[in-house]
C-alpha positions as semicolon CSV with decimal commas, in nm:
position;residue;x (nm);y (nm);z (nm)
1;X;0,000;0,000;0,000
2;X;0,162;0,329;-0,076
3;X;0,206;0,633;0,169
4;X;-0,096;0,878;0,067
5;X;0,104;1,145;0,195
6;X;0,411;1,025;-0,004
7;X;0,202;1,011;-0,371
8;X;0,045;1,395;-0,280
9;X;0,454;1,507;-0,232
10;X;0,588;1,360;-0,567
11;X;0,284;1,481;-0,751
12;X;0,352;1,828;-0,624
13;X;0,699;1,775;-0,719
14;X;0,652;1,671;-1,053
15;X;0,444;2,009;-1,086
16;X;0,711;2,211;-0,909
17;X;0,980;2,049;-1,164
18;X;0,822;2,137;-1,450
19;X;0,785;2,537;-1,288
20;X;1,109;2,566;-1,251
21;X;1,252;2,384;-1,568
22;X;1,067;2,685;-1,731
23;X;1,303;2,911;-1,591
24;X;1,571;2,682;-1,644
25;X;1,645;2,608;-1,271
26;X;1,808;2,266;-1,260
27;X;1,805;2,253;-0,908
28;X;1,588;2,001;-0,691
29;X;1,383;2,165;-0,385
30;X;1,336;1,964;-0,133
31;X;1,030;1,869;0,099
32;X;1,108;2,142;0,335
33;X;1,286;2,427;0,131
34;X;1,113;2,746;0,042
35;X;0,942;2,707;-0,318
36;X;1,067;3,069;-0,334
37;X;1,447;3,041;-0,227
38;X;1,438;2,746;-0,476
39;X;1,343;2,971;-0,770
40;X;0,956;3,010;-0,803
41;X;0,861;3,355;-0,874
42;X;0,573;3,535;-0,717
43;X;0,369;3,475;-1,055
44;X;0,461;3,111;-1,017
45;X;0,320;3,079;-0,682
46;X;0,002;3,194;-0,832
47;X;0,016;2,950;-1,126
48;X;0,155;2,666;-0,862
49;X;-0,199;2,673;-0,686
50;X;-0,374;2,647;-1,012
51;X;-0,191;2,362;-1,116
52;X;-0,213;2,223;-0,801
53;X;-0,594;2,257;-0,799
54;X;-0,630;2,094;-1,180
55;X;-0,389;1,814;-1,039
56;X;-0,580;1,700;-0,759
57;X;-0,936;1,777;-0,919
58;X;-1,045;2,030;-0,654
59;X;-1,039;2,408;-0,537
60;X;-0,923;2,507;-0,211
61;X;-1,109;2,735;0,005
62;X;-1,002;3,128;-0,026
63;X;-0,907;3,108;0,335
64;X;-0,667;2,839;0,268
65;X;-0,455;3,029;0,023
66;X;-0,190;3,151;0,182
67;X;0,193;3,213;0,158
68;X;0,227;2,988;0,481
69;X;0,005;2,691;0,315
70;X;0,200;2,749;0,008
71;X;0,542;2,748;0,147
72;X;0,712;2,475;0,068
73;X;0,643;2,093;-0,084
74;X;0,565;1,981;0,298
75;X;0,314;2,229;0,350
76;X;0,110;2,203;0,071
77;X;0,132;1,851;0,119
78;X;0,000;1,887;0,450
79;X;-0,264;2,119;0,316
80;X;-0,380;1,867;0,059
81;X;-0,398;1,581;0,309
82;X;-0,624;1,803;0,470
83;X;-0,846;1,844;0,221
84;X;-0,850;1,523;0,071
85;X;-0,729;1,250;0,339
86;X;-0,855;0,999;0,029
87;X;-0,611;1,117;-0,223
């Protein structure tokens, strides 16, 4: 049986990969690193929570949108299992 919170972290990866292979950033956040320190712009952010909405086939709440929730792999991983503890 695989770890649900495991599959919601290398699906936001994947996403996050793609982001910053756009801006030609080689470099590999990890789980805990700041999505902005590793090279996500502002704009990006923005366009991170979109694709993480069309990824996972749902919208989060407007009071869940928030630089904290949106953070870092972990977080939004946390804020997805949340959300959808059936993922």
């Amino acid at each position: 049986m695989t770890d649900p919170m495991l599959e919601i972290e290398t699906r936001i990866f994947r996403i996050i990969r793609q982001m910053l292979a756009k801006r030609g950033v080689t470099t590999q956040p990890t789980a805990d690193q700041s999505l902005i320190d590793a090279g996500l712009s502002s704009l990006d952010m923005v366009n991170l929570m979109l694709a993480v909405e069309m990824e996972f086939d749902l919208e989060i709440p407007q009071q869940q949108i928030t630089p904290e929730n949106f953070r870092s792999v972990a977080a939004i991983g946390r804020l997805l299992e949340a959300l959808v503890p059936a993922v």
